[in-house]
C-alpha positions in Angstrom: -84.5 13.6 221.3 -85.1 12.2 217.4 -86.9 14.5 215.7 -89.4 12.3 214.1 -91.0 14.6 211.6 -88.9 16.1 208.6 -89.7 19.8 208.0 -87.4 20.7 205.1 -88.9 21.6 202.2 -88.3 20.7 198.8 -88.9 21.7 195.0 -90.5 17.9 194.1 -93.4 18.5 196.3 -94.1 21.7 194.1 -94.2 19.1 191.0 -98.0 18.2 191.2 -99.3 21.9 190.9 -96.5 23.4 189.3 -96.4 21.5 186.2 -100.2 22.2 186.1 -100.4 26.1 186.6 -97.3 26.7 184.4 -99.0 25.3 181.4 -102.1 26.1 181.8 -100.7 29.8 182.1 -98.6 29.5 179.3 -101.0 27.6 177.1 -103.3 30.4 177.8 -101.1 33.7 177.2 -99.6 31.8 173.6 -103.5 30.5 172.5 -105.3 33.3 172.9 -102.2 36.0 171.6 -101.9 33.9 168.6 -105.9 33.6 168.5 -106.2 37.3 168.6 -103.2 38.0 165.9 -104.9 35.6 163.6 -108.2 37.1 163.8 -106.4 40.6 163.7 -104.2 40.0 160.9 -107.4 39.2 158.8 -108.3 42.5 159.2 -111.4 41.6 161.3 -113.3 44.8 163.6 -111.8 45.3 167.4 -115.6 43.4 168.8 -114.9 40.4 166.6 -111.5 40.1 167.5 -112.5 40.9 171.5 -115.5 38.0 170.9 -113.1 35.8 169.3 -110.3 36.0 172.6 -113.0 35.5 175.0 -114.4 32.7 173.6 -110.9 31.5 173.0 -110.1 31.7 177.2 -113.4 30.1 178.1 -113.1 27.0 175.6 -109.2 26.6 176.5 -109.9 26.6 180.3 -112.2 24.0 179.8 -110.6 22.1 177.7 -107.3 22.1 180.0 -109.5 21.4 183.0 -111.1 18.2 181.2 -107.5 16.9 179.9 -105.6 17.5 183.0 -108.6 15.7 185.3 -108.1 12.6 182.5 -104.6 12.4 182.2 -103.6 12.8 186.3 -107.0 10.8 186.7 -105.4 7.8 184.6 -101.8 8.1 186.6 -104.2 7.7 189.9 -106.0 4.9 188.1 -102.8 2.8 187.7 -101.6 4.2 191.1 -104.3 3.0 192.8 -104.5 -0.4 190.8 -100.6 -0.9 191.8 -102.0 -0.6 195.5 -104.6 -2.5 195.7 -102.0 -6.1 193.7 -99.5 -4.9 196.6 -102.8 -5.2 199.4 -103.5 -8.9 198.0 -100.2 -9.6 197.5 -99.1 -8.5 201.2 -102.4 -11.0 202.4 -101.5 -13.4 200.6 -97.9 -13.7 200.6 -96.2 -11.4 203.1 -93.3 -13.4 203.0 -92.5 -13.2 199.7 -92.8 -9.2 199.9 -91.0 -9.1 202.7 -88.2 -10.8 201.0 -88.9 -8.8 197.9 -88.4 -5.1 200.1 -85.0 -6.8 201.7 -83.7 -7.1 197.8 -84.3 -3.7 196.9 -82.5 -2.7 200.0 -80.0 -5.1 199.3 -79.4 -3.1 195.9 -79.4 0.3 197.0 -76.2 -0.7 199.2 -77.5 -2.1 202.7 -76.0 -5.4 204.1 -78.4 -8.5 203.6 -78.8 -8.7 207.3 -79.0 -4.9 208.1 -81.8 -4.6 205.3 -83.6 -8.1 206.4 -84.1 -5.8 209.4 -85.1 -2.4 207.8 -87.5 -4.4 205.7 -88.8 -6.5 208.8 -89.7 -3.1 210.9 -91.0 -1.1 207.5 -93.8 -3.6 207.2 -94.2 -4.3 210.7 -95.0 -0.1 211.3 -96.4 0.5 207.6 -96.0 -2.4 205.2 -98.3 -1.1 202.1 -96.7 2.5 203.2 -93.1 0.9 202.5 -93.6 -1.2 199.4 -95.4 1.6 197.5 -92.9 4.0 198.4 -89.9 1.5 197.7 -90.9 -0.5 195.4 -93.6 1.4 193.1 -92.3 4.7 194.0 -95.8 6.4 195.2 -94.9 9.3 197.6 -97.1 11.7 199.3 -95.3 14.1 197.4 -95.4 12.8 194.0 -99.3 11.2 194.3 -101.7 12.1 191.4 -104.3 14.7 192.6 -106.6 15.2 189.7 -108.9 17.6 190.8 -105.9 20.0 192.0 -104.4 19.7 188.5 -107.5 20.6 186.7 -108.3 23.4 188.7 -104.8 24.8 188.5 -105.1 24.5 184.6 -108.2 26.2 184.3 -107.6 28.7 186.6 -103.9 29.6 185.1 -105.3 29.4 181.5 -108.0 31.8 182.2 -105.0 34.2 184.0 -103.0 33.5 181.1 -105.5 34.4 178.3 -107.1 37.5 180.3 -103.5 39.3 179.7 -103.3 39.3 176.0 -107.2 39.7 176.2 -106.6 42.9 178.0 -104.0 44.2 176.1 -106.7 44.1 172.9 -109.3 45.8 174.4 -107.0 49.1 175.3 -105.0 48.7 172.3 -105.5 51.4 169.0 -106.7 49.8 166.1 -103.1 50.1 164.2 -100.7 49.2 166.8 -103.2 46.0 168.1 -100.8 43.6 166.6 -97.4 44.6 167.6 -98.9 45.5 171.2 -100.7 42.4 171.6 -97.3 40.6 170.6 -94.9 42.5 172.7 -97.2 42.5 175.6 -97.5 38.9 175.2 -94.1 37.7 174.6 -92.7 40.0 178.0 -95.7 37.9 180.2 -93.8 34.7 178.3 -90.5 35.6 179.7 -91.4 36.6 183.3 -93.6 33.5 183.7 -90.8 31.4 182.2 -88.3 33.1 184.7 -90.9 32.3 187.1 -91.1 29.0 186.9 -87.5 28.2 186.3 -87.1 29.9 189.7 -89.5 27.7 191.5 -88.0 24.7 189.9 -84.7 25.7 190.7 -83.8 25.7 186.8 -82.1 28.7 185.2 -84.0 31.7 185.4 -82.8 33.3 181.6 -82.8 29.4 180.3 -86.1 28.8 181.3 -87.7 32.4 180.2 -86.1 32.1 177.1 -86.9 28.7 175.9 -91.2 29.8 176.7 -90.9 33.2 174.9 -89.1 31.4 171.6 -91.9 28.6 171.3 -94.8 31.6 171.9 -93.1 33.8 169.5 -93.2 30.8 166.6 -96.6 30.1 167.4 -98.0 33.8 167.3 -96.2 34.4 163.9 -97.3 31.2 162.7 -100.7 31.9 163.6 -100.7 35.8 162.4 -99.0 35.2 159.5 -102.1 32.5 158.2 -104.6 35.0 159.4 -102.9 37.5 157.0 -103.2 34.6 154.4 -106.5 34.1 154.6 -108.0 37.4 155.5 -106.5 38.2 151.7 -107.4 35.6 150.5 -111.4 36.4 151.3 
């Protein structure tokens, strides 16, 4: 018997939410760690750096919630615009698709005849189905889900910034900065190795490119906080 269901898995269909909850954790561990070393570096009291983290996380989470539901909303925008030209289009003109579906089959290396036949029963079981996967490349996989992304970025940003946030509120007074840091940049690493693991990427490749782009921003960040606070 032909098995007509395909249970493999595979790392694409981890794309929609792993993209999501890796920056929003990332964004949220480098934000608020350079947030608090900036404040900290100015010399500012353990509450006001502790006030400034918190309201660090809660204005990041939103704000990655609101630009991921935009930017995933816009992809499934023009998704669904693409859908609906292909829904006239197959009304109006099903030959001309159908002709259109044989070509692309044509080009990825099937016999005019054989794919005048795999185009014919494509459209006869599914044809929208078959041209949006073929021809504008909309999987099941792949589709937008905007309200997914934005609550994986909020929810991974709010994760992200509660470690560093943490780490500040056990912290002594003279080691805050170098803990904060250290903590910071070791969460970096792991959640880079993380990812790179789900993705299938290098584990060490991917842990060190997150930590070296957190570390620049925190030292950016506490080294202007050190600026300033003298400055004052």
């Amino acid at each position: 018997m032909v098995k007509t269901r395909h249970w493999e898995r595979h790392r694409t269909a981890r794309i929609g939410w792993l993209r999501a909850a890796v920056l929003g954790a990332n964004d949220g561990i480098v934000s608020t760690a350079s947030l608090l070393l900036g404040v900290a570096a100015a010399d500012a009291s353990r509450d006001n750096v502790l006030i400034a983290g918190l309201a660090g996380l809660v204005a990041g989470a939103m704000s990655m919630a609101a630009g991921e539901y935009v930017s995933v909303h816009s992809q499934a925008d023009t998704e669904a615009a693409d859908l609906e030209r292909e829904r006239r289009e197959l009304e109006t003109d099903n030959e001309s698709e159908h002709n259109e579906l044989t070509a692309i089959y044509i080009g990825r290396g099937l016999e005019p005849k054989l794919a005048h036949r795999v185009a014919e029963q494509l459209m006869a079981h599914d044809a929208l189905g078959a041209h949006a996967r073929d021809e504008l490349g909309i999987t099941s996989m792949l589709k937008a889900r905007p309200i997914q992304a934005a609550l994986a970025s909020a929810a991974c940003f709010a994760v992200g910034a509660a470690l560093p946030l943490v780490v500040a509120a056990v912290a002594s007074a003279a080691n805050i900065l170098w803990l904060i840091a250290g903590a910071s940049l070791v969460c970096l690493a792991v959640l880079g190795g993380v990812a790179a693991r789900a993705g299938g990427a290098t584990v060490a490749v991917g842990a060190f490119r997150v930590t070296f782009w957190g570390a620049l921003a925190m030292a950016v960040t506490a080294t202007v906080g050190r600026v300033v606070g003298a400055a004052v």
